[in-house]
C-alpha distance (Angstrom), angle and dihedral (degrees) to the residues before:
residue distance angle dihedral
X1 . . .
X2 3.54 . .
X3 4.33 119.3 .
X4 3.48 113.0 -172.1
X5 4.11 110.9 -144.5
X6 3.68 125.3 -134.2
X7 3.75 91.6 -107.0
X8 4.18 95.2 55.6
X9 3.68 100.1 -98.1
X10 4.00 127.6 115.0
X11 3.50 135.4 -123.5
X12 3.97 124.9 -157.5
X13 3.46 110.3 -141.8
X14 4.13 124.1 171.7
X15 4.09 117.8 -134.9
X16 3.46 121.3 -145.8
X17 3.98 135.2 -174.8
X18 3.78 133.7 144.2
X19 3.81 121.5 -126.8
X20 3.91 117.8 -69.5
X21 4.14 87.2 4.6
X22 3.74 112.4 129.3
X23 4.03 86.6 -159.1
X24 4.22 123.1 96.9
X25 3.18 123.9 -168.7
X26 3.69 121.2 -149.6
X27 3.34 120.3 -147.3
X28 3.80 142.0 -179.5
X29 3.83 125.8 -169.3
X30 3.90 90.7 -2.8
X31 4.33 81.9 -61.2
X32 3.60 116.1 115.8
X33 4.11 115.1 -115.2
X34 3.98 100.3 176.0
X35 3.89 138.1 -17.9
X36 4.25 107.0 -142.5
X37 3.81 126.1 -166.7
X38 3.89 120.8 -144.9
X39 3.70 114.3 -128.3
X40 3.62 126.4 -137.5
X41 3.84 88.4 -117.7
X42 3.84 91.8 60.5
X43 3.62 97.8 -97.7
X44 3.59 140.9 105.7
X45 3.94 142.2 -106.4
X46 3.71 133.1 -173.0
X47 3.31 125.1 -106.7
X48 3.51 118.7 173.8
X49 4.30 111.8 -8.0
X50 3.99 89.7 -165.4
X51 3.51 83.9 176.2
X52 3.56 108.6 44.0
X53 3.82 95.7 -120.4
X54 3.54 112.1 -170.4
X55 4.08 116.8 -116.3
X56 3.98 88.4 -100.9
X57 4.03 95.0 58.0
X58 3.92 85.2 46.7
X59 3.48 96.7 49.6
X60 3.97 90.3 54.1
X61 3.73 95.0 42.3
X62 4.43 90.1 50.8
X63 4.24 76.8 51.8
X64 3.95 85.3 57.2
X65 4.03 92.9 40.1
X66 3.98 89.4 57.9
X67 3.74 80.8 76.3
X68 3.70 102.5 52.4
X69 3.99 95.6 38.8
X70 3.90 102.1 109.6
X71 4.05 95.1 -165.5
């Protein structure tokens, strides 16, 4: 997926979940950045923030999610 930043640019990060899992990882050059969980309310908690993303990148990466979530 792409995020856009908050000065323009894109970032290319890869998604991954396995069937029936309501966990995606988020991952950038193969390296993991942050695992999120999708709620029952249609949001979006934080796992794991390997990469100690501030609240701004998570906020536009849960955007991205929206798109993946297949509930």
């Amino acid at each position: 997926m792409q995020v856009l930043l908050h000065d323009g640019s894109f970032v290319d990060y890869e998604v991954k979940t396995d069937r029936d899992s309501d966990i995606y990882e988020v991952l950038k050059d193969g390296k993991l950045i942050a695992s999120f969980k999708a709620t029952k309310d249609g949001g979006w908690k934080i796992e794991n923030n390997e990469a100690q993303i501030d609240e701004d990148l998570q906020h536009r990466i849960t955007l991205q999610l929206n798109g993946y979530r297949i509930s």
